[in-house]
SERO-4910 file (N, C-alpha, C, O; in steps of 0.05 Angstrom, whole numbers):
BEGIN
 pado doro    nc1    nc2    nc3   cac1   cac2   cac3    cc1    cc2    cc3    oc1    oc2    oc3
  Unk    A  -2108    384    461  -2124    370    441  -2146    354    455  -2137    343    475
  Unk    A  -2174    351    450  -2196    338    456  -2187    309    453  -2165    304    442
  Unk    A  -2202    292    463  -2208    260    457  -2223    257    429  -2226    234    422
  Unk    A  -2229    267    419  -2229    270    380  -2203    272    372  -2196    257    354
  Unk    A  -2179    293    384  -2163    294    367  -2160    326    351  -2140    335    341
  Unk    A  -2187    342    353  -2188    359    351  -2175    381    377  -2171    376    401
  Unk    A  -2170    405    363  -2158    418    380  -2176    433    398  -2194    440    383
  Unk    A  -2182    443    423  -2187    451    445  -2192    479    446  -2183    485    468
  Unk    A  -2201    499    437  -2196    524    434  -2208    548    455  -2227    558    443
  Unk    A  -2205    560    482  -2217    577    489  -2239    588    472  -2238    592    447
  Unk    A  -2268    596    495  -2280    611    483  -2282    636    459  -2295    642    439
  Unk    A  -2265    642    473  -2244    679    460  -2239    678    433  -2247    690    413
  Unk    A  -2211    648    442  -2199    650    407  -2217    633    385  -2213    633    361
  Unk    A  -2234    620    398  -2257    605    376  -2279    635    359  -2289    637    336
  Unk    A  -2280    653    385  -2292    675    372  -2289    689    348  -2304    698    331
  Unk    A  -2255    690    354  -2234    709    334  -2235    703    315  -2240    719    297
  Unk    A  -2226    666    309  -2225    651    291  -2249    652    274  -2246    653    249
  Unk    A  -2276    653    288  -2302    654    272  -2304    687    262  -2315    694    242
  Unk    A  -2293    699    275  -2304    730    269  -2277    731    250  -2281    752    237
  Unk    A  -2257    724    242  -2235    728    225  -2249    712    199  -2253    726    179
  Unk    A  -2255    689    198  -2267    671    178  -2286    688    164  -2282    692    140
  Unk    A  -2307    698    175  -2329    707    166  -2316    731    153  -2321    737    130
  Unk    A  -2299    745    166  -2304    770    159  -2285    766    122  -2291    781    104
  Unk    A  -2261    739    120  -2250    743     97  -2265    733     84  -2258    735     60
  Unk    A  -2292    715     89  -2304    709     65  -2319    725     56  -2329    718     34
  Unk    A  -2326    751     65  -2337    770     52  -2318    786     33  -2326    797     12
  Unk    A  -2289    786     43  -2270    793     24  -2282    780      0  -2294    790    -18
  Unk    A  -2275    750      5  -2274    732    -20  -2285    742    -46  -2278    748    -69
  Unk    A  -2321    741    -17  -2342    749    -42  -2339    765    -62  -2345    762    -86
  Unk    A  -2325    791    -48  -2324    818    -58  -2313    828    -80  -2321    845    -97
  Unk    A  -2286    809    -76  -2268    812    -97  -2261    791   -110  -2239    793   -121
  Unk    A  -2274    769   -112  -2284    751   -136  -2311    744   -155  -2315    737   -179
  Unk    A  -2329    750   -127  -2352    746   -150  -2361    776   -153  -2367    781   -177
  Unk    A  -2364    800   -133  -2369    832   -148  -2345    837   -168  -2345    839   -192
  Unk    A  -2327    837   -151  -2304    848   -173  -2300    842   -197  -2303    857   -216
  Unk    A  -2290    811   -196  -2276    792   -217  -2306    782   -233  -2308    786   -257
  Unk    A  -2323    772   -222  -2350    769   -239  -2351    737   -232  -2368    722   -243
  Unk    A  -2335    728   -218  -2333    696   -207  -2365    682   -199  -2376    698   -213
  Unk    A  -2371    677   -196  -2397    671   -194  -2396    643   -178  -2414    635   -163
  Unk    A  -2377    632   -184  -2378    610   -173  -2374    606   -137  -2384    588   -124
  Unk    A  -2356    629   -128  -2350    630   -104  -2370    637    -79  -2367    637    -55
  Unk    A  -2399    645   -104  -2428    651    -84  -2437    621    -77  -2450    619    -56
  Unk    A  -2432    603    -87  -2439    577    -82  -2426    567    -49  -2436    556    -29
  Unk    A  -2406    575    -56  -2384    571    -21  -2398    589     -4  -2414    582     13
  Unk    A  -2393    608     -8  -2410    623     14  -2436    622     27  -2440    614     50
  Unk    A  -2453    631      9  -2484    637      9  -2499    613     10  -2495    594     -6
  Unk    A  -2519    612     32  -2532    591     36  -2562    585     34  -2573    602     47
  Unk    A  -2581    567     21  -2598    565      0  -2622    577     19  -2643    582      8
  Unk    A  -2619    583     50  -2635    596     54  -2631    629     61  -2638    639     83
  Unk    A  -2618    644     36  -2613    667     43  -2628    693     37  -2642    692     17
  Unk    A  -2628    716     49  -2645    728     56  -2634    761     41  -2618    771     57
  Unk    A  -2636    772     24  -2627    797     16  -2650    820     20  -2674    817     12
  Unk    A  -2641    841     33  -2657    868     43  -2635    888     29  -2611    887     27
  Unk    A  -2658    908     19  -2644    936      9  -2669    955     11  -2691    953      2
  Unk    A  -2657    974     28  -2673    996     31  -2705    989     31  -2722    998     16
  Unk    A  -2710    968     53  -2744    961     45  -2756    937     31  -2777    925     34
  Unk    A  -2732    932     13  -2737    915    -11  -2727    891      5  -2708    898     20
  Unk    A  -2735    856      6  -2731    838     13  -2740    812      0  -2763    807     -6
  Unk    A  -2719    795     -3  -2721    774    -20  -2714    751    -16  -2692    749    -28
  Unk    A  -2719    730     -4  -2712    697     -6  -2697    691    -25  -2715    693    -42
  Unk    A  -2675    683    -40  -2673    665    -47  -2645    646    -60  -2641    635    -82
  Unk    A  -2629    647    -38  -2608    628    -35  -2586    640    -50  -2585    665    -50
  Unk    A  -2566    626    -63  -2546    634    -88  -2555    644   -106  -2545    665   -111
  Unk    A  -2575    635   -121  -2591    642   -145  -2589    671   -140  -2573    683   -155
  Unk    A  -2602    684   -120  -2612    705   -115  -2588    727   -105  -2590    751   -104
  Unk    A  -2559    707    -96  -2544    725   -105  -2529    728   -126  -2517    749   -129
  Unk    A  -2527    710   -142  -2510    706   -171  -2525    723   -189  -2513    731   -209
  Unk    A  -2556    731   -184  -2573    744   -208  -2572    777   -196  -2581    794   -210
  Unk    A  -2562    783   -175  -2563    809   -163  -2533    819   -177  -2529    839   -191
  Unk    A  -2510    792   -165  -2489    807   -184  -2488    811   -212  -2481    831   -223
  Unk    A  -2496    790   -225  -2500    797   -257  -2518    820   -269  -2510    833   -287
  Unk    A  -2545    824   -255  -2551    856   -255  -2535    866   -247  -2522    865   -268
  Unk    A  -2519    880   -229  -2508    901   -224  -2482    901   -242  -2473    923   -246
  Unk    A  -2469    878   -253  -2454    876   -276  -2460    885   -299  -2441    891   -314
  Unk    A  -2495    889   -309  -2504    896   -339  -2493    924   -338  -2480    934   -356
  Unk    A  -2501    938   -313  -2498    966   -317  -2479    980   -311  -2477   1003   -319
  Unk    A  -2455    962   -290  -2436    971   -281  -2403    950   -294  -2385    940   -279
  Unk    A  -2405    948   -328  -2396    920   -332  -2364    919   -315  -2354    898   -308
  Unk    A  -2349    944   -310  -2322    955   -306  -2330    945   -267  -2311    939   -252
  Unk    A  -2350    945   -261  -2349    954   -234  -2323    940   -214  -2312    920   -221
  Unk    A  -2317    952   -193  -2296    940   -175  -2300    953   -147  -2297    977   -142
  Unk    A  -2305    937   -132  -2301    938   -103  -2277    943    -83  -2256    931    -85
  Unk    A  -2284    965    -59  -2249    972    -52  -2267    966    -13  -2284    981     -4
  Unk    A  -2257    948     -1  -2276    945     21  -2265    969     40  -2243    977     32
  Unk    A  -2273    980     58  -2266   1011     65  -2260   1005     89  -2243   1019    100
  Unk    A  -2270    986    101  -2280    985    137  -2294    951    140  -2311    942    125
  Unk    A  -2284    937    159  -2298    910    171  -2299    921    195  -2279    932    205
  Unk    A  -2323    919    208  -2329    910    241  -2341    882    239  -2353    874    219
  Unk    A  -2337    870    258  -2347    849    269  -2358    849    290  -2346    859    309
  Unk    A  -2389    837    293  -2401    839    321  -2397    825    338  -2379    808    337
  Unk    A  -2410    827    354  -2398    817    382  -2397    783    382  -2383    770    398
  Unk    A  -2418    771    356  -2416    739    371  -2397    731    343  -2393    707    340
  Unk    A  -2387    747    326  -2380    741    313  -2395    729    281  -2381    723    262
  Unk    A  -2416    727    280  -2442    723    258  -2438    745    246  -2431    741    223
  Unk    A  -2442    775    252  -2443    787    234  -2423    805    227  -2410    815    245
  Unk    A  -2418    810    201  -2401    820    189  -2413    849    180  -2434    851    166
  Unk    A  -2399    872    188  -2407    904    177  -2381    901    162  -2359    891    168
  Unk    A  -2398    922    131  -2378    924    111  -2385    954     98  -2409    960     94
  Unk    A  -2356    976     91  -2371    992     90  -2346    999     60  -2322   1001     66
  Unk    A  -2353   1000     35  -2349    997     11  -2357   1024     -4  -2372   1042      4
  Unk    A  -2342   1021    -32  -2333   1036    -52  -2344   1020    -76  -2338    997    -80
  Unk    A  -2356   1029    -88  -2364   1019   -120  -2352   1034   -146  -2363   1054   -157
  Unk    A  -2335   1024   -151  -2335   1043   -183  -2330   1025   -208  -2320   1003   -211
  Unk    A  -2341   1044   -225  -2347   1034   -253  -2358   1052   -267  -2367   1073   -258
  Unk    A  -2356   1043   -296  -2378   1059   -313  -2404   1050   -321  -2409   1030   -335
  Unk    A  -2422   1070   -309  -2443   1067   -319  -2452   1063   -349  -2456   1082   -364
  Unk    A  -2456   1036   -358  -2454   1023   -380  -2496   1015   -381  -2500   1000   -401
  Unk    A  -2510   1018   -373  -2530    997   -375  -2553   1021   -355  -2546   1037   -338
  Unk    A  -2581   1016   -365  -2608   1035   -356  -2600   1017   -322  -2597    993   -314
  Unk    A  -2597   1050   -309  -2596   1028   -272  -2617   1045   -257  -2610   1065   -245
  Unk    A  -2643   1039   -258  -2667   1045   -242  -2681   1064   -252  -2694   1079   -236
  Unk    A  -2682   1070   -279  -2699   1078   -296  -2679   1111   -305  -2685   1132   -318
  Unk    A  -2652   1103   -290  -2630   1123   -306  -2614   1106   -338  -2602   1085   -340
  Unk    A  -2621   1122   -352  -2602   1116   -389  -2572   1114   -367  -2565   1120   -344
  Unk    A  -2558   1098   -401  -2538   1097   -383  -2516   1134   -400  -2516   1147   -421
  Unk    A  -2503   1135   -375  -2484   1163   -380  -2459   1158   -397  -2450   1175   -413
  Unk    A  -2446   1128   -392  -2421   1122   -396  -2388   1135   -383  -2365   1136   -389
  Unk    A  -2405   1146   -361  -2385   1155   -339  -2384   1141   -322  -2400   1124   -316
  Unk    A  -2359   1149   -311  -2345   1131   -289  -2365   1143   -263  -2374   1166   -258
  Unk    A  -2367   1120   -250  -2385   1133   -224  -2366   1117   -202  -2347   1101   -206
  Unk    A  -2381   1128   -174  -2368   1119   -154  -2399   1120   -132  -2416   1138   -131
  Unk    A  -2397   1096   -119  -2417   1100   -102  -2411   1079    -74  -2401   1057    -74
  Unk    A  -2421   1095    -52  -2407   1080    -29  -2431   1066    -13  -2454   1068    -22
  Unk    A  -2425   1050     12  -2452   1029     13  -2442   1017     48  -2421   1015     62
  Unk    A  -2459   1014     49  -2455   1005     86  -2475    977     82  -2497    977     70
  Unk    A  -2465    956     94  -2480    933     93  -2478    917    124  -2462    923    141
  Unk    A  -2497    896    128  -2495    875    147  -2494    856    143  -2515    847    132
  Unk    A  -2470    835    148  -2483    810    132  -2479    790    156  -2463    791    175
  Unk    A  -2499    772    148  -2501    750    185  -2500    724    167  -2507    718    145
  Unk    A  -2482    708    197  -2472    682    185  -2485    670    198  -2499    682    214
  Unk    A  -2486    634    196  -2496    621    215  -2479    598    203  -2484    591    181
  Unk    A  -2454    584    221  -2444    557    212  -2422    567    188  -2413    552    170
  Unk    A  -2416    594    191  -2397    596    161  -2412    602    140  -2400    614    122
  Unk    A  -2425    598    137  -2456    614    113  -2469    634    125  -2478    640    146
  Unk    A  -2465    648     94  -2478    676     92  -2512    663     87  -2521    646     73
  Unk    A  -2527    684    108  -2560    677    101  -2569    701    105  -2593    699    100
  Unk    A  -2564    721    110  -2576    751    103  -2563    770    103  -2542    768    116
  Unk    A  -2566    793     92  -2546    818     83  -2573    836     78  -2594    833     65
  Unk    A  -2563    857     93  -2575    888     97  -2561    910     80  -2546    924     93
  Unk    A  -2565    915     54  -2543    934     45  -2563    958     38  -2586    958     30
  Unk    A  -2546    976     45  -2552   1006     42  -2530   1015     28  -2506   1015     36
  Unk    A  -2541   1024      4  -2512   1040    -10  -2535   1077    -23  -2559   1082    -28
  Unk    A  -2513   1091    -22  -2522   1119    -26  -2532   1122    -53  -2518   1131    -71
  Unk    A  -2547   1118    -55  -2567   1118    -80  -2568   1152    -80  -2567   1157   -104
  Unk    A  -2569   1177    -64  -2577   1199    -64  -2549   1209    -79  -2553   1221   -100
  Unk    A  -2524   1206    -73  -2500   1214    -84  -2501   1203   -107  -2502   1219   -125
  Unk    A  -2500   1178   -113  -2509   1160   -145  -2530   1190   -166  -2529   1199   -189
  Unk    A  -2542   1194   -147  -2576   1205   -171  -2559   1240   -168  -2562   1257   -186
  Unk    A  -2547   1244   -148  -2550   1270   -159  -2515   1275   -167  -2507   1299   -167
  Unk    A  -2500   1257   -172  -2473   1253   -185  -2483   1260   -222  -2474   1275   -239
  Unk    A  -2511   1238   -222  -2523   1234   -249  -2550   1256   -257  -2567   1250   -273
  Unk    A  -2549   1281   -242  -2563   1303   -244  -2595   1291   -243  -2614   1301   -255
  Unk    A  -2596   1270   -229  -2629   1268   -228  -2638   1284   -201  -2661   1294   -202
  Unk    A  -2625   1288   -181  -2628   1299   -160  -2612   1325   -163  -2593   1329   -178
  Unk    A  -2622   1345   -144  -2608   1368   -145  -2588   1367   -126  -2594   1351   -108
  Unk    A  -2565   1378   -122  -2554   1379   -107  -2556   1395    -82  -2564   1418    -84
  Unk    A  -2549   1384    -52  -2553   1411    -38  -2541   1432    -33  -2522   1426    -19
  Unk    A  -2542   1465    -39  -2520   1485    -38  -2512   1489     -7  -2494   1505     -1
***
């Protein structure tokens, strides 16, 4: 124990500890506020200077900006549920790889597709970087090409 009183922790297991932390609060996220529709648990996490990228697309703007990303993706996916597939953790422990399952029924117009009212499934590879235990940016890539041609907008390849 330190002269604080606090405990003393090797480099190593302070790492583990941070790269274990991070990586269940992405659980948290996942399966309270995607899954369950919790909204409140983006407040704990996500921090007011956060940073969301998708395929190109990039946006500032804190909780707000993730609480309004899940509630879109709730209009159209109201069933949706998250199954996390895969965590890596990088090397300093900040960032969290997550590599996920989406399903639901397509309930709601999602990117200028009507909705089908079929069950869909769509999978997604993301990055998300901490700083201090807060989430401040996430890189997600999810297969939009299997999505569109699941939903015959794309052809399939023979």
């Amino acid at each position: 124990s330190g002269a604080s009183g606090e405990a003393i922790f090797p480099p190593a297991q302070r790492w583990r500890m941070t790269a274990s932390e991070n990586a269940e609060r992405m659980r948290r996220l996942f399966d309270r506020a995607w899954t369950d529709g919790n909204l409140a648990v983006v407040d704990d996490t996500v921090t007011e200077a956060f940073v969301f990228s998708r395929q190109g697309v990039s946006g500032e703007g804190g909780p707000e900006q993730y609480r309004e990303l899940i509630t879109a993706t709730r209009e159209v996916f109201p069933d949706m549920a998250y199954t996390i597939e895969d965590v890596v953790v990088g090397e300093s422990g900040q960032k969290v790889v997550l590599r996920w399952t989406m399903t639901g029924t397509h309930e709601g117009e999602y990117r200028g597709i009507e909705p089908t009212h079929e069950s869909v499934e769509m999978e997604g590879v993301e990055i998300n970087r901490f700083e201090d235990g807060a989430l401040v940016e996430t890189w997600t890539y999810p297969n939009w090409v299997g999505f569109l041609e699941a939903r015959g907008v794309l052809p399939l390849d023979d």
